[in-house]
PDB file of N, CA, C and O in Angstrom:
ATOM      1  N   UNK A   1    -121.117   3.655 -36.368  1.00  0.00           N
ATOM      2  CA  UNK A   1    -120.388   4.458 -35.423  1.00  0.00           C
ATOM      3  C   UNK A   1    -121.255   5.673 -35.075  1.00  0.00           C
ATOM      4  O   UNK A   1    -121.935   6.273 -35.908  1.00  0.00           O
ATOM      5  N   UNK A   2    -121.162   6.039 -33.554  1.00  0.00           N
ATOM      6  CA  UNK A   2    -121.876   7.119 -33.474  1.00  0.00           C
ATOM      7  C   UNK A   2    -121.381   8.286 -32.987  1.00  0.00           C
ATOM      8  O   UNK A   2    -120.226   7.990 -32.681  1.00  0.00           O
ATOM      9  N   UNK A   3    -121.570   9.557 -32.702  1.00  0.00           N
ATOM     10  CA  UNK A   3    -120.959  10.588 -32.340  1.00  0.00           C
ATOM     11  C   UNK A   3    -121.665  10.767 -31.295  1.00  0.00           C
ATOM     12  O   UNK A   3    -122.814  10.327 -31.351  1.00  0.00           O
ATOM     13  N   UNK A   4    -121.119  11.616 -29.726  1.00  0.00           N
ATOM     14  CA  UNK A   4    -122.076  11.675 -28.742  1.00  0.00           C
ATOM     15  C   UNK A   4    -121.399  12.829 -27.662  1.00  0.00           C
ATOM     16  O   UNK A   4    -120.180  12.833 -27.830  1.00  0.00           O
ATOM     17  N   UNK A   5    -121.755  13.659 -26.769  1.00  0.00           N
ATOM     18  CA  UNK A   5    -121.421  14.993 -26.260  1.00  0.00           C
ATOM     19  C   UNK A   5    -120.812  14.398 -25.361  1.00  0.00           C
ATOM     20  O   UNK A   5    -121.396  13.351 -25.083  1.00  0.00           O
ATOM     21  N   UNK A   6    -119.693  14.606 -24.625  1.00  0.00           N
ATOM     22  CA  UNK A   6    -119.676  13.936 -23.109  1.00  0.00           C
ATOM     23  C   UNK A   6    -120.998  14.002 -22.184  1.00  0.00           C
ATOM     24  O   UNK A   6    -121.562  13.123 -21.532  1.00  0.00           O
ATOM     25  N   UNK A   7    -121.277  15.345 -22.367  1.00  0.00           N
ATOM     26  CA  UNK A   7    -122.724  15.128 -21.504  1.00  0.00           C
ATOM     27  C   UNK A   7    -123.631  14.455 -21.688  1.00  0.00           C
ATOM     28  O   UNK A   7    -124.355  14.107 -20.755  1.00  0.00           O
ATOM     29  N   UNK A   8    -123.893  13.994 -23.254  1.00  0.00           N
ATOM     30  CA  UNK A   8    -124.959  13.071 -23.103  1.00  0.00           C
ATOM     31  C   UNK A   8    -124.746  11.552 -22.946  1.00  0.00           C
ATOM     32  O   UNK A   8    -125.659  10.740 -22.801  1.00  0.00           O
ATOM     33  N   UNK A   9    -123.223  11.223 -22.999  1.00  0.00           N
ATOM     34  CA  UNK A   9    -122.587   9.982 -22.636  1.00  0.00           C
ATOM     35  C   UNK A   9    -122.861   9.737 -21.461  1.00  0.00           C
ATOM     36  O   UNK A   9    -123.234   8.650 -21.018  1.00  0.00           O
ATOM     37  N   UNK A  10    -122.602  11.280 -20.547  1.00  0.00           N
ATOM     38  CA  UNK A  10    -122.401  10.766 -19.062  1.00  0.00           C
ATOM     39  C   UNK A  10    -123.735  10.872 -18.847  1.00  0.00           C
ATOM     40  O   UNK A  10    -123.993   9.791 -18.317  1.00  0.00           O
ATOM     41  N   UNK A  11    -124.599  11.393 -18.907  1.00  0.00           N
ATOM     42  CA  UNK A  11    -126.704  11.524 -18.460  1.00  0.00           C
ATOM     43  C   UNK A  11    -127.092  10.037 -19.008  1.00  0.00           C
ATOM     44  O   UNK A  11    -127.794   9.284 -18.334  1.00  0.00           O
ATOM     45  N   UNK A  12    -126.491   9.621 -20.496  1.00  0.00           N
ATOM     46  CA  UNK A  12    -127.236   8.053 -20.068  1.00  0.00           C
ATOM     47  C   UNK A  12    -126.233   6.901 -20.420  1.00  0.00           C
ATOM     48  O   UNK A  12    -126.503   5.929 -21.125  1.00  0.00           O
ATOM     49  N   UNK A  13    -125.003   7.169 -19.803  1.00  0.00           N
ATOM     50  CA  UNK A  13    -124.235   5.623 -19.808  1.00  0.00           C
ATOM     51  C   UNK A  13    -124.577   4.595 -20.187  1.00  0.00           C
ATOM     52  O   UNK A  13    -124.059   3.858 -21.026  1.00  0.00           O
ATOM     53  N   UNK A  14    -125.742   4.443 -19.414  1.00  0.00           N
ATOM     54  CA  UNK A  14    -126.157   2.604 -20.269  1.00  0.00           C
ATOM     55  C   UNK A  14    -126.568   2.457 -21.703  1.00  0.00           C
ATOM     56  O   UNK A  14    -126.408   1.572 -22.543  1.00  0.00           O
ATOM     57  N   UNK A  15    -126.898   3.119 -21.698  1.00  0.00           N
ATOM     58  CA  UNK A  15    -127.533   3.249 -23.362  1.00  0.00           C
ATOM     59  C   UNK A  15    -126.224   3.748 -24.377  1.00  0.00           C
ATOM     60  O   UNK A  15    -126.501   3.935 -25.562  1.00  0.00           O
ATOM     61  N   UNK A  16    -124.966   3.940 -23.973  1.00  0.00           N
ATOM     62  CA  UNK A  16    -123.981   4.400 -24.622  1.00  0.00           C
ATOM     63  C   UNK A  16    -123.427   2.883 -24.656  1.00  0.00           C
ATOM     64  O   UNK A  16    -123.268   2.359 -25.758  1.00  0.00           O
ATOM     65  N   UNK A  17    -123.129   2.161 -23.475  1.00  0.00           N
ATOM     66  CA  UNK A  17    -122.460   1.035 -23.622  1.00  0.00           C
ATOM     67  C   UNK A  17    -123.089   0.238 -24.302  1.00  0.00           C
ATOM     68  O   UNK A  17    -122.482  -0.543 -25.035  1.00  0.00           O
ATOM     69  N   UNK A  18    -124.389   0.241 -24.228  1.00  0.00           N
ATOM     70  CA  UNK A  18    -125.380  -0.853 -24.898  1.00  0.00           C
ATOM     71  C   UNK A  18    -124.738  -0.660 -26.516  1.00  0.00           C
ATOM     72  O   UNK A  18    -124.182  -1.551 -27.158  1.00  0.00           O
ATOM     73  N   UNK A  19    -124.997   0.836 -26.996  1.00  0.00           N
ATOM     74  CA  UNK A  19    -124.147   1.008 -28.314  1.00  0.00           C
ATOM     75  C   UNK A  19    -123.257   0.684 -28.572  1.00  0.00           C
ATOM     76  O   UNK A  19    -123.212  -0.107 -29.515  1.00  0.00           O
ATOM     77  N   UNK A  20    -122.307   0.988 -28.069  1.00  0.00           N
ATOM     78  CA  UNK A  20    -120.589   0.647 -27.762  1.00  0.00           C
ATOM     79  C   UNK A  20    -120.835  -0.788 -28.367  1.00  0.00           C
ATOM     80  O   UNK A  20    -120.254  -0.974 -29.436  1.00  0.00           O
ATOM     81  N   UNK A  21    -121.796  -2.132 -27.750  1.00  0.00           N
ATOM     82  CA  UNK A  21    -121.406  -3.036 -28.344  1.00  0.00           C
ATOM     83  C   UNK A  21    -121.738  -3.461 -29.760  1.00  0.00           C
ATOM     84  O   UNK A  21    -121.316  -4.546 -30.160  1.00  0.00           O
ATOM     85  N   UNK A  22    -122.489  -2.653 -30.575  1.00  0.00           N
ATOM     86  CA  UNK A  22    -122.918  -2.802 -32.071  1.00  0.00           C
ATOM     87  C   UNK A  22    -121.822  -2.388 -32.891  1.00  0.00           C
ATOM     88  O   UNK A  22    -121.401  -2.953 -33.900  1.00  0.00           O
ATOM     89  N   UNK A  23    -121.182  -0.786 -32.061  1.00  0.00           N
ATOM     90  CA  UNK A  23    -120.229  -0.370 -32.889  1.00  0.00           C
ATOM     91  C   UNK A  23    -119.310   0.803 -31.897  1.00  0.00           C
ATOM     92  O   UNK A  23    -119.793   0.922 -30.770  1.00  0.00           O
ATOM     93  N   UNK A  24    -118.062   1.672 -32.168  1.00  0.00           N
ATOM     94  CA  UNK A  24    -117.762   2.550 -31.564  1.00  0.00           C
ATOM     95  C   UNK A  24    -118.793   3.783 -31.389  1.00  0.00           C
ATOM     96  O   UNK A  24    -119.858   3.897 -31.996  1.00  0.00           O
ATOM     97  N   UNK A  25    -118.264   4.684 -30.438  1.00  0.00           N
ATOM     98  CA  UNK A  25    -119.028   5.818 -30.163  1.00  0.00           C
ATOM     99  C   UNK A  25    -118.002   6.708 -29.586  1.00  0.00           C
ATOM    100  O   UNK A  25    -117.557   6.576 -28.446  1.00  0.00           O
ATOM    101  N   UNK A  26    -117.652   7.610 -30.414  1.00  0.00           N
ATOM    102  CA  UNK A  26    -116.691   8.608 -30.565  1.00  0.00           C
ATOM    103  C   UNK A  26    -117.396   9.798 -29.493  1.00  0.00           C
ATOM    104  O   UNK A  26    -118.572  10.144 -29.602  1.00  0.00           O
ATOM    105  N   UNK A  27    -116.854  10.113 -28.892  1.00  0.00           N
ATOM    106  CA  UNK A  27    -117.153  11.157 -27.808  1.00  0.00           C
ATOM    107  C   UNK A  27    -116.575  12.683 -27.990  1.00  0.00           C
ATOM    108  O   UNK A  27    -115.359  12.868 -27.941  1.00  0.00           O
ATOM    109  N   UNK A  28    -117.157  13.374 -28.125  1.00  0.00           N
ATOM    110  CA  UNK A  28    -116.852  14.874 -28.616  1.00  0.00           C
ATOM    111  C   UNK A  28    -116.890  15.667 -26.993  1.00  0.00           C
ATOM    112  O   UNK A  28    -117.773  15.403 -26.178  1.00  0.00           O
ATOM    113  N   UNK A  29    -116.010  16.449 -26.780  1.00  0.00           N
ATOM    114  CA  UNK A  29    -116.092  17.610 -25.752  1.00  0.00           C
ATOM    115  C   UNK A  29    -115.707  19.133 -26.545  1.00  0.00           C
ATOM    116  O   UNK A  29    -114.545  19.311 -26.911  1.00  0.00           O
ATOM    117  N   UNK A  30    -116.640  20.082 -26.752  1.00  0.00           N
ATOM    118  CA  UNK A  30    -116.353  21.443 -27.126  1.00  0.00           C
ATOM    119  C   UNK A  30    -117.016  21.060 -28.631  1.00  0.00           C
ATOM    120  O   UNK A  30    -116.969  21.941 -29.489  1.00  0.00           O
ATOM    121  N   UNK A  31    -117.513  20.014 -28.902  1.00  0.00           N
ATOM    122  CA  UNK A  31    -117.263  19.693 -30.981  1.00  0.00           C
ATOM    123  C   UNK A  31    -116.077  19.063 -31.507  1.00  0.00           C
ATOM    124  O   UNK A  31    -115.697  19.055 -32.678  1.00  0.00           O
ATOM    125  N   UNK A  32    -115.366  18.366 -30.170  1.00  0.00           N
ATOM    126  CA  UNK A  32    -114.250  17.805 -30.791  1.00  0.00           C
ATOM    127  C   UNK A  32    -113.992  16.673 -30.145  1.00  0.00           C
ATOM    128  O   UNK A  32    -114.224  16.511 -28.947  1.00  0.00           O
ATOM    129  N   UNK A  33    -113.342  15.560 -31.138  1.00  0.00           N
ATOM    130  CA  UNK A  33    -113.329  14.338 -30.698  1.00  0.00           C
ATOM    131  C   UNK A  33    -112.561  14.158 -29.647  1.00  0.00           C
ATOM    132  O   UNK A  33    -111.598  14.915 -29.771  1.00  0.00           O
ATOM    133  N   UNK A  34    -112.478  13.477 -28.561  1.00  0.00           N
ATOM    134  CA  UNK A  34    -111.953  13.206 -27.467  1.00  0.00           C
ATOM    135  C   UNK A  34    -111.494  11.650 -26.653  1.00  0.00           C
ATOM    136  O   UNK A  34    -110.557  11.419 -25.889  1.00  0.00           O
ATOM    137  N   UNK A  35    -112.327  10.960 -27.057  1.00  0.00           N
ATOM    138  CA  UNK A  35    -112.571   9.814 -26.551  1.00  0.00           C
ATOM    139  C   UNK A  35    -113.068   8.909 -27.205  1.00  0.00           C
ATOM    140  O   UNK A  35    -114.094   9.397 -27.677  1.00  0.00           O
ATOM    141  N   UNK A  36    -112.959   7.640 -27.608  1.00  0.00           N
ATOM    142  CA  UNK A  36    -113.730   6.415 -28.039  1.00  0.00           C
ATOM    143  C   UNK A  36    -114.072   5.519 -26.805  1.00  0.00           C
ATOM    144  O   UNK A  36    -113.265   5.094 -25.978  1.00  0.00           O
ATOM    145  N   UNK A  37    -115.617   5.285 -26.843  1.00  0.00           N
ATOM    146  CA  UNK A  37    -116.076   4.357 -26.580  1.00  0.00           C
ATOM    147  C   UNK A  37    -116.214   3.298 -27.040  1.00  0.00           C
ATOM    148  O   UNK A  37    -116.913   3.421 -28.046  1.00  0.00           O
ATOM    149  N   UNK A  38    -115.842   1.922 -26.819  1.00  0.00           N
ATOM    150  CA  UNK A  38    -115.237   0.881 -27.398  1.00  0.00           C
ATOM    151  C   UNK A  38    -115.713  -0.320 -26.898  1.00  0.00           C
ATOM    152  O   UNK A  38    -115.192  -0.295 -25.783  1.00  0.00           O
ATOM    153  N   UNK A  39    -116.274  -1.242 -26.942  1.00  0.00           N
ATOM    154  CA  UNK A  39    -116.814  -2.645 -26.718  1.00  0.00           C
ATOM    155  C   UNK A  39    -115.600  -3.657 -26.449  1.00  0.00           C
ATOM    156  O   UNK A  39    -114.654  -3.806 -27.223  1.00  0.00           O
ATOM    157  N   UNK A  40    -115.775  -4.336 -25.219  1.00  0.00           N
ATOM    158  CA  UNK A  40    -114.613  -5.455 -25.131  1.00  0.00           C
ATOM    159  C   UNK A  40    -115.309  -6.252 -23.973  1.00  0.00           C
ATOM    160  O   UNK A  40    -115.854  -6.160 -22.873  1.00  0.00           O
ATOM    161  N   UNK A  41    -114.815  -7.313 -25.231  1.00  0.00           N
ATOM    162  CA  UNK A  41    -115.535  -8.528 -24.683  1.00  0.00           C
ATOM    163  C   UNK A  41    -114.761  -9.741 -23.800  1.00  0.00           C
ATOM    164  O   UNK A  41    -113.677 -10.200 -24.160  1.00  0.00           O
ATOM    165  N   UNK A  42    -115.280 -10.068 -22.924  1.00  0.00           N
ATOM    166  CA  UNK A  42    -114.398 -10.762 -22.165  1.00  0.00           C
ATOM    167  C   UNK A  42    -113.159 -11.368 -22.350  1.00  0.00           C
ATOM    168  O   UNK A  42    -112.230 -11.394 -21.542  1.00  0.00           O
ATOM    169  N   UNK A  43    -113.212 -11.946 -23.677  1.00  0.00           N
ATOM    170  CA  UNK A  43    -111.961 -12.711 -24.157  1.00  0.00           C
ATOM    171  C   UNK A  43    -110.919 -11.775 -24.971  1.00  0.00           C
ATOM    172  O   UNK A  43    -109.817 -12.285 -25.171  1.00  0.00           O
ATOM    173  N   UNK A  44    -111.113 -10.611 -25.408  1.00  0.00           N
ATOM    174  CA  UNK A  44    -110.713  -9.684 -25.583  1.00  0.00           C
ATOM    175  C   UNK A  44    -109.601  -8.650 -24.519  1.00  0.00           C
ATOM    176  O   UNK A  44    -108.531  -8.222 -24.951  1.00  0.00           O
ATOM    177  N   UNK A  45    -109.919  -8.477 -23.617  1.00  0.00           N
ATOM    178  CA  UNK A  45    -109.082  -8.005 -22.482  1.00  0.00           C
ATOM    179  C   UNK A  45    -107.617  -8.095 -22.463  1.00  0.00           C
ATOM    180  O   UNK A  45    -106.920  -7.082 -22.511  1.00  0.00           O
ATOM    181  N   UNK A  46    -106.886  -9.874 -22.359  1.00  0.00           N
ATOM    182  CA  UNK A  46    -105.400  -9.540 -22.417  1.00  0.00           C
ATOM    183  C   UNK A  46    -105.530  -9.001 -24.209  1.00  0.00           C
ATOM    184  O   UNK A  46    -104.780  -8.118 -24.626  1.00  0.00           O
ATOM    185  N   UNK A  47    -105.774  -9.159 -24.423  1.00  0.00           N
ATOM    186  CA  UNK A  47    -105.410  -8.543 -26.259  1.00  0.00           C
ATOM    187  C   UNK A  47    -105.384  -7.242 -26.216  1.00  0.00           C
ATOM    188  O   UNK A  47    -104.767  -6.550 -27.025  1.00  0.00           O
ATOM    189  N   UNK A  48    -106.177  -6.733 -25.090  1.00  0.00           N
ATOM    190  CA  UNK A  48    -106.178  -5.321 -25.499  1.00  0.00           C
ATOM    191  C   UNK A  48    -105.183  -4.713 -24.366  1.00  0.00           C
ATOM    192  O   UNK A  48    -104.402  -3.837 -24.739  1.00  0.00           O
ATOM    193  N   UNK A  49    -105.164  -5.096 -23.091  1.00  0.00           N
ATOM    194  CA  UNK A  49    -103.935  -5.074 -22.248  1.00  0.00           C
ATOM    195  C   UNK A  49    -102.413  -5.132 -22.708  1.00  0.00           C
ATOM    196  O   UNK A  49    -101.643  -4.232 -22.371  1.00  0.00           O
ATOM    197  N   UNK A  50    -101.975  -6.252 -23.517  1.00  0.00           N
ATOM    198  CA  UNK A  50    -100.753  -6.147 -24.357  1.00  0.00           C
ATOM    199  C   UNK A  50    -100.827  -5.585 -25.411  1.00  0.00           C
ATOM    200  O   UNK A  50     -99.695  -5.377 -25.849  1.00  0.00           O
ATOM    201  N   UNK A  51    -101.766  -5.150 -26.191  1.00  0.00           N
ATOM    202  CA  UNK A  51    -101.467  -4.105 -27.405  1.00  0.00           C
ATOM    203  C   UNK A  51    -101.072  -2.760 -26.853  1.00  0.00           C
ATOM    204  O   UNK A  51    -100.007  -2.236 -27.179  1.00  0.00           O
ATOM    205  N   UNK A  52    -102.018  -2.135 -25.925  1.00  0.00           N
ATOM    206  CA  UNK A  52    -101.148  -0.913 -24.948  1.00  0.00           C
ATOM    207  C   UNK A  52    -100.303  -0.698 -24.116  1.00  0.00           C
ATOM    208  O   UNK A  52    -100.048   0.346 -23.515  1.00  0.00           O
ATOM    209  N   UNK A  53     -99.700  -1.999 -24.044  1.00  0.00           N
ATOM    210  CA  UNK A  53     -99.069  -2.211 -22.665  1.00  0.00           C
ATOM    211  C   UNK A  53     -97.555  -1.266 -23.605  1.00  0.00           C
ATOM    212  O   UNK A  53     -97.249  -1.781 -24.680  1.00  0.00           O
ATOM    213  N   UNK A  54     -96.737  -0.006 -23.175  1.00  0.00           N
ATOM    214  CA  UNK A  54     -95.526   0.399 -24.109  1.00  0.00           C
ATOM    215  C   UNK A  54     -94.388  -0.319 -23.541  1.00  0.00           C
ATOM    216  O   UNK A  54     -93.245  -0.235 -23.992  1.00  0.00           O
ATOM    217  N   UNK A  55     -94.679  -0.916 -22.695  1.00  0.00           N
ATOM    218  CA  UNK A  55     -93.614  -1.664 -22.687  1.00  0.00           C
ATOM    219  C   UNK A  55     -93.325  -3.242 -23.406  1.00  0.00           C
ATOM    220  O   UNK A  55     -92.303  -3.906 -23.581  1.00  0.00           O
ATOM    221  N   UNK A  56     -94.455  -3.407 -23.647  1.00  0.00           N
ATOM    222  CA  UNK A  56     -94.957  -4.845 -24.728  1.00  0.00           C
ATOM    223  C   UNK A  56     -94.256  -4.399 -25.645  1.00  0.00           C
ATOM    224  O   UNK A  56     -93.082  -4.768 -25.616  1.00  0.00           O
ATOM    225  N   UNK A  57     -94.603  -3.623 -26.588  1.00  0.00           N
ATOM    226  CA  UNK A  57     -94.809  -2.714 -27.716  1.00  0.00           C
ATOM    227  C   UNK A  57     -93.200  -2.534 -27.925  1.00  0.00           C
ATOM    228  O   UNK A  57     -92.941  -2.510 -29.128  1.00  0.00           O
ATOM    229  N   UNK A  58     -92.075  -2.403 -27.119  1.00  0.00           N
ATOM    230  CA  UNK A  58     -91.007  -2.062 -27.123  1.00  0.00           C
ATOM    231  C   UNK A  58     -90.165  -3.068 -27.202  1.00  0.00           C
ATOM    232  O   UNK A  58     -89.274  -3.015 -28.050  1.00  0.00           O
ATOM    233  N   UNK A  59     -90.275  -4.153 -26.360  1.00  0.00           N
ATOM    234  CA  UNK A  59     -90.102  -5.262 -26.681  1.00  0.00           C
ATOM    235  C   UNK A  59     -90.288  -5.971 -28.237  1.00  0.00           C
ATOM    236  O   UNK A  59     -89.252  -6.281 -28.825  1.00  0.00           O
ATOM    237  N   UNK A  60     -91.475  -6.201 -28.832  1.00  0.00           N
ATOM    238  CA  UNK A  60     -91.815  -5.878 -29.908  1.00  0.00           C
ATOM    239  C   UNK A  60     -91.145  -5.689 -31.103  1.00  0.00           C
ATOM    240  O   UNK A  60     -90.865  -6.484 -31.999  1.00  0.00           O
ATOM    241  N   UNK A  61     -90.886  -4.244 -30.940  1.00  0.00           N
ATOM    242  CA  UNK A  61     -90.383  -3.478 -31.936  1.00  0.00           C
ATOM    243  C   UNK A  61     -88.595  -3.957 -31.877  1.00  0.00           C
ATOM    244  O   UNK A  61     -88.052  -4.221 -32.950  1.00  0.00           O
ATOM    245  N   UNK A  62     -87.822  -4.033 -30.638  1.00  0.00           N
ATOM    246  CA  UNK A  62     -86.558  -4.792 -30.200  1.00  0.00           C
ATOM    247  C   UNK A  62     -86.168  -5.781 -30.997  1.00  0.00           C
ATOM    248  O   UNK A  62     -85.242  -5.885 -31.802  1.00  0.00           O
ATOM    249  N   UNK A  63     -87.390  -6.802 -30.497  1.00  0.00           N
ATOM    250  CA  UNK A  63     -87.043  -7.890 -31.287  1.00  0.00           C
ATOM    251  C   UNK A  63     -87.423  -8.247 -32.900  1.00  0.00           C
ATOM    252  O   UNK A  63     -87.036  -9.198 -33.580  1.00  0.00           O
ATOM    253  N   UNK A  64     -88.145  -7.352 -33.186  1.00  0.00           N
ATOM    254  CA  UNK A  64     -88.372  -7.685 -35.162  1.00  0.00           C
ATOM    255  C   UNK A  64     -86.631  -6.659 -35.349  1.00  0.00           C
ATOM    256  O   UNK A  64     -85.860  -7.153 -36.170  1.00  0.00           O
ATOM    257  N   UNK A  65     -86.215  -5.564 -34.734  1.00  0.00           N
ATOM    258  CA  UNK A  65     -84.920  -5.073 -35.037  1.00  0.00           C
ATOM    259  C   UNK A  65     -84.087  -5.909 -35.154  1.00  0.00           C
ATOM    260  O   UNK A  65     -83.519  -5.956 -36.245  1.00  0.00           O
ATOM    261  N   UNK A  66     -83.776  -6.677 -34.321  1.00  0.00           N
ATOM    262  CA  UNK A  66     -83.206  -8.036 -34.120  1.00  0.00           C
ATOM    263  C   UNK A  66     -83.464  -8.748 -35.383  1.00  0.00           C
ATOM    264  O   UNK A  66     -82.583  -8.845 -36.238  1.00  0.00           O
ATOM    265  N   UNK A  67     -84.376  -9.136 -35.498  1.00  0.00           N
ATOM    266  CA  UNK A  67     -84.686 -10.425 -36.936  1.00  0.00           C
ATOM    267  C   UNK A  67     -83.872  -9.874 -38.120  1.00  0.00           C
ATOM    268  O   UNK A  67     -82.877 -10.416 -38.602  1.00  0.00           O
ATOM    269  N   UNK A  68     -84.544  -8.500 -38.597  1.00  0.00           N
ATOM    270  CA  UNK A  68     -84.302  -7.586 -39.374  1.00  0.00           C
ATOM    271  C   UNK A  68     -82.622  -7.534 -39.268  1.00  0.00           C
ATOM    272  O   UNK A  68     -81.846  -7.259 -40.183  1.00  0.00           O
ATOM    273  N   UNK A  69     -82.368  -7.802 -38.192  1.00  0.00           N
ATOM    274  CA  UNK A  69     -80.568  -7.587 -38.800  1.00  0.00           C
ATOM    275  C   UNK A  69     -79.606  -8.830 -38.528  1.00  0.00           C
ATOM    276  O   UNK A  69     -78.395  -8.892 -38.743  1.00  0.00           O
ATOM    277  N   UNK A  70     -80.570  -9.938 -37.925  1.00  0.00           N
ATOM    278  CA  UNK A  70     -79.888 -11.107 -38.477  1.00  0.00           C
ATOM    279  C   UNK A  70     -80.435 -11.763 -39.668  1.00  0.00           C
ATOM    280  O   UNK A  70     -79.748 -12.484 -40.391  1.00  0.00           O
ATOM    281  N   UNK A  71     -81.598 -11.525 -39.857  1.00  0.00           N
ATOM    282  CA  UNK A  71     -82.188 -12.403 -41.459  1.00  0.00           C
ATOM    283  C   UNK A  71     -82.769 -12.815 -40.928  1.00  0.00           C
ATOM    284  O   UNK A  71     -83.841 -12.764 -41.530  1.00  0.00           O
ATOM    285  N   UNK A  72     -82.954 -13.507 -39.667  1.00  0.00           N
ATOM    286  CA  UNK A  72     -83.947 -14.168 -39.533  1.00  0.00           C
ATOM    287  C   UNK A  72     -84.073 -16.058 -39.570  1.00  0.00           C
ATOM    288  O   UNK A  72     -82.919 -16.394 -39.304  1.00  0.00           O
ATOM    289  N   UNK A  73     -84.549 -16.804 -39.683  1.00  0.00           N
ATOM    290  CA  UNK A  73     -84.556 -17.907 -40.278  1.00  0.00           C
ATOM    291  C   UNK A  73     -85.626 -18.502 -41.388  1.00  0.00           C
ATOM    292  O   UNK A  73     -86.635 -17.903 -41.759  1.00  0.00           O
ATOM    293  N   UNK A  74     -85.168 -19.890 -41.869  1.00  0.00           N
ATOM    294  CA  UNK A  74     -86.261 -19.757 -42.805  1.00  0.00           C
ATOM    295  C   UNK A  74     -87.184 -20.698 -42.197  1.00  0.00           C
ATOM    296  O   UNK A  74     -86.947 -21.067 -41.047  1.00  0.00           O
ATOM    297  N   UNK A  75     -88.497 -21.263 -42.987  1.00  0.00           N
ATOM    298  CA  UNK A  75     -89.215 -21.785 -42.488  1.00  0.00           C
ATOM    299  C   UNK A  75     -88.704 -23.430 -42.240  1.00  0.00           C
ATOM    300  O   UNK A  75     -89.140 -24.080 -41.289  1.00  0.00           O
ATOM    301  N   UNK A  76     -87.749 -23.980 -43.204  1.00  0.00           N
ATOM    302  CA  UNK A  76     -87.320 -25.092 -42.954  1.00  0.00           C
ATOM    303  C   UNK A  76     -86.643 -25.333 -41.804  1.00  0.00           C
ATOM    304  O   UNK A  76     -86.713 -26.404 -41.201  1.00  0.00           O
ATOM    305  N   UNK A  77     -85.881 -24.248 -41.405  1.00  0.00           N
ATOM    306  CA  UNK A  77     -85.147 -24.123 -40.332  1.00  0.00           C
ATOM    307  C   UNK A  77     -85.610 -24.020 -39.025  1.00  0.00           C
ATOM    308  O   UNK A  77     -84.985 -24.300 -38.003  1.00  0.00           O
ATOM    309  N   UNK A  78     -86.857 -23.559 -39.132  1.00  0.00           N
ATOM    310  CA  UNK A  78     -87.665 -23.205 -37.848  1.00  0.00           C
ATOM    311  C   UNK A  78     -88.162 -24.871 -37.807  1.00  0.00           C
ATOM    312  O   UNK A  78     -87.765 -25.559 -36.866  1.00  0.00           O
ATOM    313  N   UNK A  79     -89.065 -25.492 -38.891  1.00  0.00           N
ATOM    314  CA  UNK A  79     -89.485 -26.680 -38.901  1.00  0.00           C
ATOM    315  C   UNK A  79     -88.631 -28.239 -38.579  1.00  0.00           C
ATOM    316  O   UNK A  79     -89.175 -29.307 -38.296  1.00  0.00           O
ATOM    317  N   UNK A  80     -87.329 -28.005 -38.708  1.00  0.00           N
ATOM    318  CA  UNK A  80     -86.667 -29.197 -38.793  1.00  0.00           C
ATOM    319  C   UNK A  80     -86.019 -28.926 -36.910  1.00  0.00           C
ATOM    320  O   UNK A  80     -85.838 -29.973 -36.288  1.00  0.00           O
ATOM    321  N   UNK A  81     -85.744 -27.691 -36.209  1.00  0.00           N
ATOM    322  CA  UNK A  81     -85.754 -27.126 -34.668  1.00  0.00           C
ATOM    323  C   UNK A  81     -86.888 -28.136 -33.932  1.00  0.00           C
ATOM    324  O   UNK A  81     -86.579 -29.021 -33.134  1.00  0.00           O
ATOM    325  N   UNK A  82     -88.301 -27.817 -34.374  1.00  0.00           N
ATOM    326  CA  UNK A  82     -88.977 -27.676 -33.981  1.00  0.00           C
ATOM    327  C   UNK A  82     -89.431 -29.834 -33.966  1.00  0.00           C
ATOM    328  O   UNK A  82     -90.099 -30.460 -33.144  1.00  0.00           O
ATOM    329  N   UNK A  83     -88.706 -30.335 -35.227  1.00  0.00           N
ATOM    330  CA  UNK A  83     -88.793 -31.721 -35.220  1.00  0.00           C
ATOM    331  C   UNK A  83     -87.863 -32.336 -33.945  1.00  0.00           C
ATOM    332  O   UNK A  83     -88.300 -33.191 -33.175  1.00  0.00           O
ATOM    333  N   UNK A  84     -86.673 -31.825 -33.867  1.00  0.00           N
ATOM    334  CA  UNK A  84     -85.666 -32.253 -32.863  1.00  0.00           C
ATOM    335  C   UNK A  84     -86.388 -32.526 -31.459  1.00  0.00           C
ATOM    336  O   UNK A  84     -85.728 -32.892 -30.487  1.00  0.00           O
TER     337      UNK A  84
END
C-alpha cells in the first residue's frame, strides 16, 4: 500500500493507477487521508456497484431481519423445495 499527496496523484496519474493495480494507494490532502485509490478489474465492477449501491444494502439488511425473525429454514428444507 502506498501513501501519495493529491498533487502528486494528480501530476502523474498513470503511474498511480499502474500502482493502484499491485495494491491500494491511499491519498492524503493537508497530511490526511482522503481518498483510496483502488484497482478494479473488469469482472469486478457489478460487485463493486451492488456493494455501494444503499439501496442494495437496505434491501439486504430487510431481508436477513426477516430470516432472523422467522428462523429461517433448514438446509433439508431448502433441498427437498429445490428437488420438487
Amino acid at each position: 500500500m502506498k501513501i501519495a499527496s493529491v498533487k502528486d496523484v494528480k501530476d502523474n496519474l498513470s503511474r498511480y493507477l499502474k500502482n493502484a493495480e499491485k495494491g491500494d494507494v491511499i491519498i492524503t490532502k493537508n497530511g490526511r487521508p482522503t481518498a483510496v485509490l483502488h484497482h478494479l478489474g473488469e469482472d469486478e465492477l457489478e460487485d463493486y456497484l451492488l456493494e455501494h449501491d444503499p439501496r442494495f444494502r437496505q434491501k439486504i439488511e430487510r431481508r436477513w431481519k426477516d430470516y432472523l425473525k422467522s428462523g429461517g429454514r433448514s438446509l433439508e428444507q431448502v433441498l427437498k423445495e429445490l428437488g420438487d
